[in-house]
C-alpha positions as MATLAB code, in Angstrom:
seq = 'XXXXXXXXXXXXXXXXXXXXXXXXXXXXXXXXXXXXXXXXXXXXXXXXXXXXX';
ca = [
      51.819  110.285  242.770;
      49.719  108.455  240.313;
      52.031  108.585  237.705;
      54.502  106.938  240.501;
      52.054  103.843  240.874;
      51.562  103.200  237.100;
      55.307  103.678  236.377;
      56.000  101.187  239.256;
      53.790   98.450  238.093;
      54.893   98.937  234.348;
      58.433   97.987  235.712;
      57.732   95.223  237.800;
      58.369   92.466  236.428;
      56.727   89.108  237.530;
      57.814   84.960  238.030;
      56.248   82.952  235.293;
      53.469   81.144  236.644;
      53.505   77.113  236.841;
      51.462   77.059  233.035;
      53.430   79.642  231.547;
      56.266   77.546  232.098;
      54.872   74.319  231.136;
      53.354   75.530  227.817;
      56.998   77.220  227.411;
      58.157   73.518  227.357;
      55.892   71.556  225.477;
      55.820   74.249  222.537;
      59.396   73.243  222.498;
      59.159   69.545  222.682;
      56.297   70.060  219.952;
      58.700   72.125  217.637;
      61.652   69.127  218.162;
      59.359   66.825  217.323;
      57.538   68.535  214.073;
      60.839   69.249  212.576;
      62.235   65.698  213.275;
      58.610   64.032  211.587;
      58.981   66.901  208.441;
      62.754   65.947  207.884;
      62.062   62.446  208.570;
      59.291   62.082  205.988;
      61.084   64.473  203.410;
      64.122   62.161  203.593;
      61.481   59.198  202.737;
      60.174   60.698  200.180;
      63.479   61.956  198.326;
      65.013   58.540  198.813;
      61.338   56.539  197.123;
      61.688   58.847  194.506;
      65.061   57.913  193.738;
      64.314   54.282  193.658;
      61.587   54.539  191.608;
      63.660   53.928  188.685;
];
């Protein structure tokens, strides 16, 4: 019987709460935007050391 009730509430699985959710989005919206500003200031720096010349 106790095995039952641990099994059970190893299986259950539960909603996200209202901050899982949120931090779920803004770590996303972070990652966009880090890779964007990286690429972005990569692509600066290749192209002023081009025309350094």
């Amino acid at each position: 019987k106790t095995m039952n009730v641990l099994l059970s509430g190893i299986q259950e699985e539960r909603k996200p709460s209202y901050w899982t959710r949120k931090i779920k989005t803004i770590n996303k919206v972070y990652f966009v935007f880090y890779v964007t500003a990286a690429s972005l200031f990569l692509c600066f720096m290749f192209y002023s050391w081009l025309s350094t010349d």
